[in-house]
Biopython code that builds the backbone (N, CA, C, O; Angstrom):
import numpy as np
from Bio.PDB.StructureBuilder import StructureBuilder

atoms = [
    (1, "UNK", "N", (-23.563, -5.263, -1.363)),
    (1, "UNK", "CA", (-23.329, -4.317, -2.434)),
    (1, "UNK", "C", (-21.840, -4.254, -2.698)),
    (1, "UNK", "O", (-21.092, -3.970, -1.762)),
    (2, "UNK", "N", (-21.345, -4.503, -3.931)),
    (2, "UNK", "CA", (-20.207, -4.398, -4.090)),
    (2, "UNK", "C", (-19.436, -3.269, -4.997)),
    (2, "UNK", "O", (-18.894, -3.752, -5.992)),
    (3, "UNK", "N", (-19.335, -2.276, -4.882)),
    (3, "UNK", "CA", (-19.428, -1.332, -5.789)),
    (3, "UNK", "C", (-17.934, -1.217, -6.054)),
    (3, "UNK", "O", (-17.082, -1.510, -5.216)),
    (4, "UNK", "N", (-17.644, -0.709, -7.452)),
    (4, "UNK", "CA", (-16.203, -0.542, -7.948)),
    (4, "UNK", "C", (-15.131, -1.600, -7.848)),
    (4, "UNK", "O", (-14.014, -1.486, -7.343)),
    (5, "UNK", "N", (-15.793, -2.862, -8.539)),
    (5, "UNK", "CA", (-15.188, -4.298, -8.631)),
    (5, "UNK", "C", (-14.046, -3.438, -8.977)),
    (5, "UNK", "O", (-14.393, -2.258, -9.030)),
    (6, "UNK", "N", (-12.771, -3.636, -9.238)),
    (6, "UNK", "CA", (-11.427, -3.637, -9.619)),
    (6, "UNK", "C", (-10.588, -5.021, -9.778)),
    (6, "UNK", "O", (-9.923, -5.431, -8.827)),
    (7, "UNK", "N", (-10.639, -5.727, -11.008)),
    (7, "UNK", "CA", (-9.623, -6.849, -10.966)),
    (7, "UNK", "C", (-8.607, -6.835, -11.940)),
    (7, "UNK", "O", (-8.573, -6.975, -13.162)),
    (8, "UNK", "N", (-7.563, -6.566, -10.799)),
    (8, "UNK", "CA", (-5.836, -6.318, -11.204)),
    (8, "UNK", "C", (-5.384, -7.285, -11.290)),
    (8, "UNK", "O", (-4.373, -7.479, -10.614)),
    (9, "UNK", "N", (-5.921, -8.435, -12.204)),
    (9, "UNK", "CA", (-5.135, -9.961, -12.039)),
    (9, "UNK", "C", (-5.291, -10.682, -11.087)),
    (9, "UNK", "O", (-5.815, -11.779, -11.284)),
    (10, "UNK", "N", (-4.817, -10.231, -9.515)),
    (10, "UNK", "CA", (-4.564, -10.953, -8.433)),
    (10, "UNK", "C", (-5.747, -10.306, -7.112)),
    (10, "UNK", "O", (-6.097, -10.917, -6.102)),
    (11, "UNK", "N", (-6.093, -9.161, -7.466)),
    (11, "UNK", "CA", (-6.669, -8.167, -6.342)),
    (11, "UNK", "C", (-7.855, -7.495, -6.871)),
    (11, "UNK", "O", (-7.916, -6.654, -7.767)),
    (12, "UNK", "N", (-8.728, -7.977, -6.210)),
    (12, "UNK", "CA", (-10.188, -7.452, -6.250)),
    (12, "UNK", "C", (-10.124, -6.633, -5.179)),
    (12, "UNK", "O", (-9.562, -6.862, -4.108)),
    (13, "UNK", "N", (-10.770, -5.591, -5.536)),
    (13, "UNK", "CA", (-10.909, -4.370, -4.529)),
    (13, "UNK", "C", (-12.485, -3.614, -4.488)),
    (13, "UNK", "O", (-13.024, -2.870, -5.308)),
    (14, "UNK", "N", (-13.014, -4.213, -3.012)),
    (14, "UNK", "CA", (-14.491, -3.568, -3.203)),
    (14, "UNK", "C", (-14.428, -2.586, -2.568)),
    (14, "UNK", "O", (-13.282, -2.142, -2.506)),
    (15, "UNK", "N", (-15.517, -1.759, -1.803)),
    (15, "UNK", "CA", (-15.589, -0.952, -0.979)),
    (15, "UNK", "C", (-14.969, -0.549, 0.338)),
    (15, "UNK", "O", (-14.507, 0.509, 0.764)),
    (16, "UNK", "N", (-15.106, -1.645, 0.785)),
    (16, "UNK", "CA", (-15.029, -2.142, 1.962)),
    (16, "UNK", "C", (-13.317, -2.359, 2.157)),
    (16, "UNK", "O", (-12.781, -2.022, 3.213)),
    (17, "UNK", "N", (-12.522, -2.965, 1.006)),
    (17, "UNK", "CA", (-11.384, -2.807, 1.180)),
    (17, "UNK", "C", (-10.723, -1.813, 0.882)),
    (17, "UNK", "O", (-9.520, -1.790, 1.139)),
    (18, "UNK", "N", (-11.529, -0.463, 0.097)),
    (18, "UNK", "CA", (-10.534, 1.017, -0.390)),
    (18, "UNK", "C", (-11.014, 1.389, 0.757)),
    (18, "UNK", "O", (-10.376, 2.370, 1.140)),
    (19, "UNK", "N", (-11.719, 1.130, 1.400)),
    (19, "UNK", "CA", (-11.834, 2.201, 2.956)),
    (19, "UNK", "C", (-10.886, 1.805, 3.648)),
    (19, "UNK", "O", (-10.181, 2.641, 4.213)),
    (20, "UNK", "N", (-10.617, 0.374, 3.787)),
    (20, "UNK", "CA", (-9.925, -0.140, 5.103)),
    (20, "UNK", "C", (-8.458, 0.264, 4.470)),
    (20, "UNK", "O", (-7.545, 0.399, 5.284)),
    (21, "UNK", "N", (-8.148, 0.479, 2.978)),
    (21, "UNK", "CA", (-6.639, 0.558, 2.964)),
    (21, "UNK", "C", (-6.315, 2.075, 3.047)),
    (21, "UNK", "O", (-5.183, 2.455, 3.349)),
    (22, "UNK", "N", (-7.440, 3.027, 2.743)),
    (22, "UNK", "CA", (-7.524, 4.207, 2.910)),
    (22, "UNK", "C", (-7.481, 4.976, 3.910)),
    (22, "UNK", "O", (-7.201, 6.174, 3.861)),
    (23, "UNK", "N", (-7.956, 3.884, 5.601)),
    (23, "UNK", "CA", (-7.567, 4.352, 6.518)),
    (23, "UNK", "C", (-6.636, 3.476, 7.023)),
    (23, "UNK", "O", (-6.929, 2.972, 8.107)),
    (24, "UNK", "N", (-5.845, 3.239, 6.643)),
    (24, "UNK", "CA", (-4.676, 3.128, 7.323)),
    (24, "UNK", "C", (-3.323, 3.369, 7.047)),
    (24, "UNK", "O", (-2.303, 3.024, 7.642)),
    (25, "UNK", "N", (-3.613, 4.398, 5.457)),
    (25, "UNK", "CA", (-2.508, 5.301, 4.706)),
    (25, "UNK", "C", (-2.868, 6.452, 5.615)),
    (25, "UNK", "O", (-1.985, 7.215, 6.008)),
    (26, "UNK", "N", (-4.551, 6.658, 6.081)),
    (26, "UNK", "CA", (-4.296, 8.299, 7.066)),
    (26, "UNK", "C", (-3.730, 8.599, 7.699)),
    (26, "UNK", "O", (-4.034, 9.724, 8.096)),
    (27, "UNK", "N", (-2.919, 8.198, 8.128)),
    (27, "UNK", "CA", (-1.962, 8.826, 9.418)),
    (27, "UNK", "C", (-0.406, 8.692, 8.809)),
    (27, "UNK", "O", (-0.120, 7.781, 8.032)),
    (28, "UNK", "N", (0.479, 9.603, 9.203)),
    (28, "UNK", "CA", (1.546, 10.084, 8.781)),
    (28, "UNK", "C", (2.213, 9.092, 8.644)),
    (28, "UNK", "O", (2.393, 8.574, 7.541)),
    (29, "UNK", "N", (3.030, 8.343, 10.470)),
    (29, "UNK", "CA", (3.886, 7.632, 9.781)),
    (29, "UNK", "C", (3.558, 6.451, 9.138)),
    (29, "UNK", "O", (4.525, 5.990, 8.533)),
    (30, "UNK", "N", (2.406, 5.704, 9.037)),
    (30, "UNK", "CA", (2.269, 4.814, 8.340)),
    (30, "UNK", "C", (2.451, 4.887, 6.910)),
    (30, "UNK", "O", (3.077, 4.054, 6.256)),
    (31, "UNK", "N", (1.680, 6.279, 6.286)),
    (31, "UNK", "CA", (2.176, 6.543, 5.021)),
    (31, "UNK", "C", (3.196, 6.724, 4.694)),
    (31, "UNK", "O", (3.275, 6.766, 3.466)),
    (32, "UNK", "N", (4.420, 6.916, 5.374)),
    (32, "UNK", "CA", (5.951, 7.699, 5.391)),
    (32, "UNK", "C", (6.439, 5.988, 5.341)),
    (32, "UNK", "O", (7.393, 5.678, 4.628)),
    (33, "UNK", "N", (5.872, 5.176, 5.967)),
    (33, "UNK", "CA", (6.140, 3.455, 6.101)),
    (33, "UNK", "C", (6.051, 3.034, 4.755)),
    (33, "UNK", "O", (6.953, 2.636, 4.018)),
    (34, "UNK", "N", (4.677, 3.194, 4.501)),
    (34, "UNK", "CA", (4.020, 2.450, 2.888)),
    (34, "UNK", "C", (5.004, 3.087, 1.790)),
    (34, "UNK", "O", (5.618, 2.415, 0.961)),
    (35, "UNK", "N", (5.055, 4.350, 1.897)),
    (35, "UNK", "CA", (5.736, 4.938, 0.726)),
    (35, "UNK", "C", (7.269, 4.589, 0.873)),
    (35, "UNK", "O", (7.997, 4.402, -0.101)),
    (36, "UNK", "N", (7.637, 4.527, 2.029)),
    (36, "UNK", "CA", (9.305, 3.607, 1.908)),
    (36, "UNK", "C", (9.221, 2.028, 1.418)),
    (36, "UNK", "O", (10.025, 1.304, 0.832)),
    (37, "UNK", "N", (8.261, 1.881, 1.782)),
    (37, "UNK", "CA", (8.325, 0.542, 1.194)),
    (37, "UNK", "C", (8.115, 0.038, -0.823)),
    (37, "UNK", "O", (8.265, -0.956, -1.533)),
    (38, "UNK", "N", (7.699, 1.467, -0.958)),
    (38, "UNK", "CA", (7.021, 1.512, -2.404)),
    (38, "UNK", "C", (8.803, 1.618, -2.866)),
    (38, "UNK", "O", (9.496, 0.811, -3.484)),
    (39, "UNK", "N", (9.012, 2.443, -2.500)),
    (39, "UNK", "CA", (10.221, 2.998, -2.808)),
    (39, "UNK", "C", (11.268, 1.720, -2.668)),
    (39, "UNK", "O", (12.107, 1.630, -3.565)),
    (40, "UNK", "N", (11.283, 0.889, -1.790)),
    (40, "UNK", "CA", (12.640, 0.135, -2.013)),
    (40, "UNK", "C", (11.727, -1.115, -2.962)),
    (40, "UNK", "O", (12.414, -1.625, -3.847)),
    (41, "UNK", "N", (10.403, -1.592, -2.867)),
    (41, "UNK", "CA", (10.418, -2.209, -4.402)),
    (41, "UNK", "C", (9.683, -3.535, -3.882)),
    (41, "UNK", "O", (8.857, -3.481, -2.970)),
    (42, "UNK", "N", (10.009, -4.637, -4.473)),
    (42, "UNK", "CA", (9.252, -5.774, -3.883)),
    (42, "UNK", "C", (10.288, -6.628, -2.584)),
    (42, "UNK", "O", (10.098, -7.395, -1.640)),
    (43, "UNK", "N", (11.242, -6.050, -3.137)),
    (43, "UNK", "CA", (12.118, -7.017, -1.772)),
    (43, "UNK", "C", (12.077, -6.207, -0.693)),
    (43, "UNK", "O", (12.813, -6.502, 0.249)),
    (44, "UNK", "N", (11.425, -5.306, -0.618)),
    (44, "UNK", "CA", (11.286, -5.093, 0.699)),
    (44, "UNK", "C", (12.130, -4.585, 1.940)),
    (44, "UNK", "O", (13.210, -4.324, 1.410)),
    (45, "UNK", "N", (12.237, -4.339, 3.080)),
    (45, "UNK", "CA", (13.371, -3.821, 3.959)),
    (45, "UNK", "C", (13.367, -4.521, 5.185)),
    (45, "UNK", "O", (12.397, -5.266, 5.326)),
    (46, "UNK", "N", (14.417, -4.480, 6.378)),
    (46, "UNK", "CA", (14.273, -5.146, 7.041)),
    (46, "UNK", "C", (13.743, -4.157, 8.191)),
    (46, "UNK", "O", (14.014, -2.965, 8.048)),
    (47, "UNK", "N", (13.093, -4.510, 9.193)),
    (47, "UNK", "CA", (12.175, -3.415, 10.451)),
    (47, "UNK", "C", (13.036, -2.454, 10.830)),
    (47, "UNK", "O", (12.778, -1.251, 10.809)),
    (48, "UNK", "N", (14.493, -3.152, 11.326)),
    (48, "UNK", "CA", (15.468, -2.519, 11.304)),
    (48, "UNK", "C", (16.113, -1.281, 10.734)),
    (48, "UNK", "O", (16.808, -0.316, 11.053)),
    (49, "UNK", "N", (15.366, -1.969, 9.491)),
    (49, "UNK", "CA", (16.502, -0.615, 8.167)),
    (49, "UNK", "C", (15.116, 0.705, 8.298)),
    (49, "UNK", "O", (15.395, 1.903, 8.337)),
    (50, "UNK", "N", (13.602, 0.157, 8.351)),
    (50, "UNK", "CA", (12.447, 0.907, 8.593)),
    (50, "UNK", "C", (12.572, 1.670, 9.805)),
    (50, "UNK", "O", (12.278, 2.847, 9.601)),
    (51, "UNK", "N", (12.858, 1.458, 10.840)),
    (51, "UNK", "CA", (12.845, 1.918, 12.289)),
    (51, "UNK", "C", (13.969, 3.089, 12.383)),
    (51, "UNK", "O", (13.961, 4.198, 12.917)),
    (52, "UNK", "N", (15.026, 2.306, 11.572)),
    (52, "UNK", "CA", (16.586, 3.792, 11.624)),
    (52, "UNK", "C", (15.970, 4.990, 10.132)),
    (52, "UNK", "O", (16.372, 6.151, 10.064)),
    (53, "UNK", "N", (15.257, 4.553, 9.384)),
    (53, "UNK", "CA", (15.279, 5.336, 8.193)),
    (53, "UNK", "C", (14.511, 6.505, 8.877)),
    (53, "UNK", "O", (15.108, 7.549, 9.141)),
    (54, "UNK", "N", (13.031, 6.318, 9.200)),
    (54, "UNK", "CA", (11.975, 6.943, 9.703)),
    (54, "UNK", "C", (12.205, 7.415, 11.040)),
    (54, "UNK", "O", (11.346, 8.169, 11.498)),
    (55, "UNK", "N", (13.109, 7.148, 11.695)),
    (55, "UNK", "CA", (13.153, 7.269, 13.340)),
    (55, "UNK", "C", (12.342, 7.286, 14.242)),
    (55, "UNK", "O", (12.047, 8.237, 14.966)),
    (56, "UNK", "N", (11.740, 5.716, 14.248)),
    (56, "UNK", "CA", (10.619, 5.060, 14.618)),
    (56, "UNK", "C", (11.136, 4.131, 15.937)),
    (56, "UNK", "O", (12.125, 3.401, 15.866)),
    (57, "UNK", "N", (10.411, 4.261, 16.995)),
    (57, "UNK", "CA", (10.743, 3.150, 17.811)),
    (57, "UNK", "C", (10.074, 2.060, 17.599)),
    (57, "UNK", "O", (9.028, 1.906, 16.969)),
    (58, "UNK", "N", (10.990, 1.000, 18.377)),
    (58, "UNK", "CA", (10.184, -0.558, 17.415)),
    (58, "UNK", "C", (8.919, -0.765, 17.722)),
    (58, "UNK", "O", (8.146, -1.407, 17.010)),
    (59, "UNK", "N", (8.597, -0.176, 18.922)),
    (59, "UNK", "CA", (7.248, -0.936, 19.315)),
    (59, "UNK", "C", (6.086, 0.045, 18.551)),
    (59, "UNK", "O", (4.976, -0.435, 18.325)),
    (60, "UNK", "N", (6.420, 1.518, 18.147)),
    (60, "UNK", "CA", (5.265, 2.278, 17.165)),
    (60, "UNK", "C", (5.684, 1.479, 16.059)),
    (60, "UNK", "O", (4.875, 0.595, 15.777)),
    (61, "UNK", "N", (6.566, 1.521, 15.448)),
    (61, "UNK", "CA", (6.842, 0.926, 14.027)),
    (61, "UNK", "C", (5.896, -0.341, 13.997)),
    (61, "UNK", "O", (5.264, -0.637, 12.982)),
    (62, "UNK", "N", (5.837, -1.043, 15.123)),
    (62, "UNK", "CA", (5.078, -2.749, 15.194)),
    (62, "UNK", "C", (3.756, -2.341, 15.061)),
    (62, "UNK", "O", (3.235, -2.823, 14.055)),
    (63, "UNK", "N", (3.119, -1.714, 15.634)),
    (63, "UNK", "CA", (1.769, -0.902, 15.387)),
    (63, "UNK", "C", (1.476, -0.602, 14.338)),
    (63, "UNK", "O", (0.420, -1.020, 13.863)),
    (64, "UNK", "N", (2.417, 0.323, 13.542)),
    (64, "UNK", "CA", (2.003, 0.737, 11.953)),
    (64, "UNK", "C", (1.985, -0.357, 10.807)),
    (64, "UNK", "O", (1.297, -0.346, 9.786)),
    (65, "UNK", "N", (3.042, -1.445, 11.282)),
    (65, "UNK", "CA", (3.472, -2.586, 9.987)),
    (65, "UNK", "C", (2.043, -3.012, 10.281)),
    (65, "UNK", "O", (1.228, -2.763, 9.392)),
    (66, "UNK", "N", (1.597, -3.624, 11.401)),
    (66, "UNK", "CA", (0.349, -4.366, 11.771)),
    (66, "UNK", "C", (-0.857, -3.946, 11.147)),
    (66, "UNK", "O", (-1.566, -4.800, 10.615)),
    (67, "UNK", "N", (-1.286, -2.397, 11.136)),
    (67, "UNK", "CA", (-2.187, -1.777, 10.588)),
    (67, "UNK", "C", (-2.344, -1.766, 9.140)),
    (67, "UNK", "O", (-3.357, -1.936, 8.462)),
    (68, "UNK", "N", (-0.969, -1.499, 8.757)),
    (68, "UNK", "CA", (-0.737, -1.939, 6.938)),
    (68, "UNK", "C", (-0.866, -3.132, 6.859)),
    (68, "UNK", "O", (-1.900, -3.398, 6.248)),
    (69, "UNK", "N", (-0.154, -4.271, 7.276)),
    (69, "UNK", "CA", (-0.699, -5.389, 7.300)),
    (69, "UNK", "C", (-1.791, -6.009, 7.181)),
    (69, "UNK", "O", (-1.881, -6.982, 6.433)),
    (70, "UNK", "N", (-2.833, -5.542, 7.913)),
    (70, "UNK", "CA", (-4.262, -5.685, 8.000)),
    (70, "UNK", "C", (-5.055, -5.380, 6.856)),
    (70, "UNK", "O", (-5.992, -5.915, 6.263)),
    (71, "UNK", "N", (-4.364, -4.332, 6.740)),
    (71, "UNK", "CA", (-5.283, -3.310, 5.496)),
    (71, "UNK", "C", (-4.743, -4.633, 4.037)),
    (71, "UNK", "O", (-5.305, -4.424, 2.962)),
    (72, "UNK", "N", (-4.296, -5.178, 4.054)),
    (72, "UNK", "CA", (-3.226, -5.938, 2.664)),
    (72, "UNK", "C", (-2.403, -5.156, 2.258)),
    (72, "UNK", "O", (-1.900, -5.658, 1.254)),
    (73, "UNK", "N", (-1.798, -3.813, 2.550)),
    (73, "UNK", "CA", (-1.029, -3.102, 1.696)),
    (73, "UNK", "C", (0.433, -3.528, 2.027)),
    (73, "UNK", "O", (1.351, -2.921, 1.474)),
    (74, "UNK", "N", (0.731, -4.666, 3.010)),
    (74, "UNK", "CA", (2.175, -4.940, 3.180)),
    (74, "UNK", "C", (2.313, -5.951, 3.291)),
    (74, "UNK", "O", (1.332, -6.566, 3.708)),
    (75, "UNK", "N", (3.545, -6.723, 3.005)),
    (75, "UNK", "CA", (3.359, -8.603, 3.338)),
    (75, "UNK", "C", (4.931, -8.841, 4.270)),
    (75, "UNK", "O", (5.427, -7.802, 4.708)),
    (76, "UNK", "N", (5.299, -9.492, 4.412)),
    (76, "UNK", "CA", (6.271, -9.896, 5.679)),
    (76, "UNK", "C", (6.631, -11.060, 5.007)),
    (76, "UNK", "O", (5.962, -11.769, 4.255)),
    (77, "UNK", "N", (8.437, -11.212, 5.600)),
    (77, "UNK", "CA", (8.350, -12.394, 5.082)),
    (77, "UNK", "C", (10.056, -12.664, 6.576)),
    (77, "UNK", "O", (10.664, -11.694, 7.029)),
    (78, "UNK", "N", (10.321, -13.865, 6.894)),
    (78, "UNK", "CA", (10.873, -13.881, 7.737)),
    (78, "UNK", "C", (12.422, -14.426, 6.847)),
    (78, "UNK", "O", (12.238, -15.137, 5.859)),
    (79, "UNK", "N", (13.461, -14.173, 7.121)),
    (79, "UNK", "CA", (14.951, -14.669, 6.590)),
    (79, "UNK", "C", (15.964, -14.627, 7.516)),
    (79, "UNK", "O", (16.431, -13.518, 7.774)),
    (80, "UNK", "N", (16.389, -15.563, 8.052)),
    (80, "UNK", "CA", (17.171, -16.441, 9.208)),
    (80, "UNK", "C", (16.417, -15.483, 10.181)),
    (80, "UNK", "O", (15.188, -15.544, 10.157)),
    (81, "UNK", "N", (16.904, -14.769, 10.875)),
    (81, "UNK", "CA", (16.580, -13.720, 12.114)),
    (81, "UNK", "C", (15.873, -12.736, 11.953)),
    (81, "UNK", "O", (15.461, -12.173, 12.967)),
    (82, "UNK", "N", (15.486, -12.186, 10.564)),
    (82, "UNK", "CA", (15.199, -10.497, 10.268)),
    (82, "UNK", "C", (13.797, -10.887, 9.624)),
    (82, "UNK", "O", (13.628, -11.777, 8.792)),
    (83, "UNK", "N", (13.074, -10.266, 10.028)),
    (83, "UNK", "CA", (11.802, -10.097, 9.585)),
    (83, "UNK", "C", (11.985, -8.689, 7.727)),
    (83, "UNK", "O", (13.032, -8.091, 7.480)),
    (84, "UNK", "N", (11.422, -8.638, 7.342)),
    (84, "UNK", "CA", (11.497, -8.040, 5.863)),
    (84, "UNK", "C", (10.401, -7.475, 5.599)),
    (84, "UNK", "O", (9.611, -8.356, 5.941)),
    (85, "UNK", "N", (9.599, -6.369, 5.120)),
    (85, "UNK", "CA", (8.093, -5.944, 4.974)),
    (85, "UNK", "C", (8.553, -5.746, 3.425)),
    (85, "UNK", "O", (9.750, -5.740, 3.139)),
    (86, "UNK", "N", (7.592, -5.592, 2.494)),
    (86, "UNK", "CA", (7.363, -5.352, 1.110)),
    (86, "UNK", "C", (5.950, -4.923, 1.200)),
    (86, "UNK", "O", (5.040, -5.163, 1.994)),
    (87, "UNK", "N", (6.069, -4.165, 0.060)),
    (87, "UNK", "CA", (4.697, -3.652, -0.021)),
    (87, "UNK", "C", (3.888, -4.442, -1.335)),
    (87, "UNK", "O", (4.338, -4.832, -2.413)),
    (88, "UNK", "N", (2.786, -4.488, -0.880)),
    (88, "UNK", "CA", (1.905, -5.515, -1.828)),
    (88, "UNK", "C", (1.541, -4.482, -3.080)),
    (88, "UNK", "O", (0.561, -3.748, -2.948)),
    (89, "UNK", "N", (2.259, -4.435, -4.175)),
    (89, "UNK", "CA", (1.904, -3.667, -5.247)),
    (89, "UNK", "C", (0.918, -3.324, -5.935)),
    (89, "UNK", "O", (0.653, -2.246, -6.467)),
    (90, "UNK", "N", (-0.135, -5.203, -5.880)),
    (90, "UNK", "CA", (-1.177, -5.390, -6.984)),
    (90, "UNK", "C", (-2.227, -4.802, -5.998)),
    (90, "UNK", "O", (-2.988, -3.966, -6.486)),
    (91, "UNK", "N", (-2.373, -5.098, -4.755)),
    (91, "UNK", "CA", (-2.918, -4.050, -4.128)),
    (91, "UNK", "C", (-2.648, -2.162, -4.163)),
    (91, "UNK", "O", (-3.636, -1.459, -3.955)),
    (92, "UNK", "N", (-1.883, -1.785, -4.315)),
    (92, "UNK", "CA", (-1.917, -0.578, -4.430)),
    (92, "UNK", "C", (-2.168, 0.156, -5.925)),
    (92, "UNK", "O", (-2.460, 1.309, -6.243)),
    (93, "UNK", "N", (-1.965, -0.826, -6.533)),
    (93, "UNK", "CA", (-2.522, -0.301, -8.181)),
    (93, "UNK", "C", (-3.797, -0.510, -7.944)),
    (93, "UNK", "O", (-4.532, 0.448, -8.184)),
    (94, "UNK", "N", (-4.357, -1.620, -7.486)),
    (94, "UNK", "CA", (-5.839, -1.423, -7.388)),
    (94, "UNK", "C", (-6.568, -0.744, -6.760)),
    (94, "UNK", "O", (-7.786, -0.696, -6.937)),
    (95, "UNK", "N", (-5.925, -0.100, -5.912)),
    (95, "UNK", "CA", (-6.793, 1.032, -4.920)),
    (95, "UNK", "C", (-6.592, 2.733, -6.084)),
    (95, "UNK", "O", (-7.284, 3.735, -6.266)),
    (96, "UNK", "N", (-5.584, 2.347, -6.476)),
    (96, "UNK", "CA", (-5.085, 3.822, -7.256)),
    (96, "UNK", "C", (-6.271, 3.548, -8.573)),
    (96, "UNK", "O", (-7.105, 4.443, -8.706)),
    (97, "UNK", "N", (-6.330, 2.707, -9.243)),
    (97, "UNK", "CA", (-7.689, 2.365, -9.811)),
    (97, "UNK", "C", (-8.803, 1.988, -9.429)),
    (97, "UNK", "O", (-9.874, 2.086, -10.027)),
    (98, "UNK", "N", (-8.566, 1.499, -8.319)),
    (98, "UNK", "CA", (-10.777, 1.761, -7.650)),
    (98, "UNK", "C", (-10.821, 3.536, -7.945)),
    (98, "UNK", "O", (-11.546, 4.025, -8.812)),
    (99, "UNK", "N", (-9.597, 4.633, -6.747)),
    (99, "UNK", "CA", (-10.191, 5.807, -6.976)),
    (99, "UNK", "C", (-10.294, 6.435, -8.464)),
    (99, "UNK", "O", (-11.092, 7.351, -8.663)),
    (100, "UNK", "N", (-9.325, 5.842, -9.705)),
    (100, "UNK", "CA", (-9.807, 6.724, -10.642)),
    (100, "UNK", "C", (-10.622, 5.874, -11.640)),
    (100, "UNK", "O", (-10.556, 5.984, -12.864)),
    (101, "UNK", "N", (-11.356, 5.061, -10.992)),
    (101, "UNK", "CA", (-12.233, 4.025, -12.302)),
    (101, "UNK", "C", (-13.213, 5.012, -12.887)),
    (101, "UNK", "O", (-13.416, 4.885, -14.095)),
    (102, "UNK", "N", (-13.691, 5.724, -12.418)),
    (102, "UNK", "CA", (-14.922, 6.518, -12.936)),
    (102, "UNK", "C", (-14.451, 7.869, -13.064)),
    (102, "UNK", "O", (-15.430, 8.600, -12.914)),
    (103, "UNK", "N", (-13.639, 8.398, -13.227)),
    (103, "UNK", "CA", (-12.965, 9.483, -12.873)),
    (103, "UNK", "C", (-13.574, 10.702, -13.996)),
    (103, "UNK", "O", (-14.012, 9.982, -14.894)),
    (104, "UNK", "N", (-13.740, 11.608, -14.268)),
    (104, "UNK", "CA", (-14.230, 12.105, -15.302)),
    (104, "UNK", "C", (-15.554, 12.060, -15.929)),
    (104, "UNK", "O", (-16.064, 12.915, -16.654)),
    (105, "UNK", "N", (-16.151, 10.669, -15.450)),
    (105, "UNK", "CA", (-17.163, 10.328, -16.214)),
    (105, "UNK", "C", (-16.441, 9.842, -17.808)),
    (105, "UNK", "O", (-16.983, 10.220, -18.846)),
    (106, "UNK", "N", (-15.295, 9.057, -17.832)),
    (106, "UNK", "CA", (-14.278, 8.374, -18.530)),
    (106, "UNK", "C", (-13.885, 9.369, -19.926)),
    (106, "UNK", "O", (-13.814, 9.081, -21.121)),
    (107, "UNK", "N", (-13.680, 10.593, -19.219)),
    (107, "UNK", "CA", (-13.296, 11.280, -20.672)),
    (107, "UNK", "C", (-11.628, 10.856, -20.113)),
    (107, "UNK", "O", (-11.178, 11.037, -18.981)),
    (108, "UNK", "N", (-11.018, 10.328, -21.147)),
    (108, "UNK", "CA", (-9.799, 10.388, -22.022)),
    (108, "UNK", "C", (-8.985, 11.450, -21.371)),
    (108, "UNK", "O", (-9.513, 12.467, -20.923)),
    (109, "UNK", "N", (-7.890, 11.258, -21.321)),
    (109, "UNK", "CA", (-6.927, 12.444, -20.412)),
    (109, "UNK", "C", (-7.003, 13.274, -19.487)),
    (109, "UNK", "O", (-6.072, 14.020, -19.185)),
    (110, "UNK", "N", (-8.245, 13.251, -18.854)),
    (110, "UNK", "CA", (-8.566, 13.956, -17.792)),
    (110, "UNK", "C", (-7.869, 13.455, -16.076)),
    (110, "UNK", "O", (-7.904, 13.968, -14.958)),
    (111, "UNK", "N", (-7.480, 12.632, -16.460)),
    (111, "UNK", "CA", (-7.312, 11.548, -15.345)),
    (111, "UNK", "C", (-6.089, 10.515, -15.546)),
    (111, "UNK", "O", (-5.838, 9.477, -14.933)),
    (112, "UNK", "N", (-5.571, 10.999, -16.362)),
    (112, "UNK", "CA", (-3.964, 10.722, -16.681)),
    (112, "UNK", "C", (-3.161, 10.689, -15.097)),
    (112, "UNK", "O", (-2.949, 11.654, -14.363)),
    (113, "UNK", "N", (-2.825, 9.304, -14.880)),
    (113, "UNK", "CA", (-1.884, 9.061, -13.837)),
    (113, "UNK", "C", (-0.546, 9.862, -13.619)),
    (113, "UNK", "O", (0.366, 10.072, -14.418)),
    (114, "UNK", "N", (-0.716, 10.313, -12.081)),
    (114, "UNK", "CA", (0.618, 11.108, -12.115)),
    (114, "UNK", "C", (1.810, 10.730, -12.154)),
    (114, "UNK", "O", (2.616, 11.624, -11.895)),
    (115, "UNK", "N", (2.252, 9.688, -12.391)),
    (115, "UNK", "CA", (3.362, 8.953, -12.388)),
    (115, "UNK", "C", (3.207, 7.586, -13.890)),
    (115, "UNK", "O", (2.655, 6.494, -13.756)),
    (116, "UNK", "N", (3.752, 8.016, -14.964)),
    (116, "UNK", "CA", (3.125, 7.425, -16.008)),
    (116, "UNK", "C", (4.154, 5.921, -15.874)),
    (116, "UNK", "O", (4.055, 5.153, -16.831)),
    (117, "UNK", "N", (5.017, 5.551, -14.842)),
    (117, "UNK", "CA", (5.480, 4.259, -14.434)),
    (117, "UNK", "C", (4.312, 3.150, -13.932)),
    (117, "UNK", "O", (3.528, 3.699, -13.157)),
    (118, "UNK", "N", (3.993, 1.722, -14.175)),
    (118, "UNK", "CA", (2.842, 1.067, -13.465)),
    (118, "UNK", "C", (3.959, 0.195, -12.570)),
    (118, "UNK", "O", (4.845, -0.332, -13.243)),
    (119, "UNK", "N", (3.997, 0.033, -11.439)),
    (119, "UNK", "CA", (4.771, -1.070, -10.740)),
    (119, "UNK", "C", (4.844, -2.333, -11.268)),
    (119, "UNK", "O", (5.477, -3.211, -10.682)),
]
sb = StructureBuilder()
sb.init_structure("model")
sb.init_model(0)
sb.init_chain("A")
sb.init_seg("    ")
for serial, (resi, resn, name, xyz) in enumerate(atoms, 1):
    if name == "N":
        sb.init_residue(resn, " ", resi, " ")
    sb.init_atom(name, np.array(xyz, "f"), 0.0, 1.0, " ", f" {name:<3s}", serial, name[0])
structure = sb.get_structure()
């Protein structure tokens, strides 16, 4: 059963993946992670700059990237020595549209995005 196809170009989003990205925004600092990462953009930060911002020790911080990771909501990318996280965008528009695809029963402005920017 695939309920609430969502295709954002690049990211299909069924059930099965708004749960899995849904639990692993539940817990604090991971969301305090995801949303820094929204925030610095597609290039992303280095663990480093994540670990001093949040005041995270490395080895919880390695736990949370991993969990976002999993979920697709973050991607990694390695540059000489420093590892880099970014957050996967087309994934997070698509989860923000799996939850409001049906929203209203599709009346028109009821369901106006709170942030009228699209990444």
């Amino acid at each position: 059963m695939n309920h609430g196809v969502i295709d954002d170009m690049q990211t299909t989003l069924n059930d099965t993946d708004a749960v899995k990205a849904l639990a692993a925004l539940a817990q604090g600092s991971r969301l305090a992670v995801f949303r820094l990462l929204v925030v610095a953009g597609p290039e992303g930060l280095r663990v480093g700059n994540i670990a001093e911002t949040l005041g995270l020790a490395n080895a919880t911080l390695s736990f949370h990237l991993k969990e976002l990771a999993n979920a697709g909501l973050i991607s990694s990318r390695q540059e000489g020595r420093y590892i880099y996280y970014a957050p996967a965008i087309d994934k997070m528009n698509a989860l923000i549209a799996f939850l409001t695809e049906n929203c209203c029963q599709g009346v028109p402005g009821l369901c106006e995005p709170a942030s009228p920017r699209k990444c």
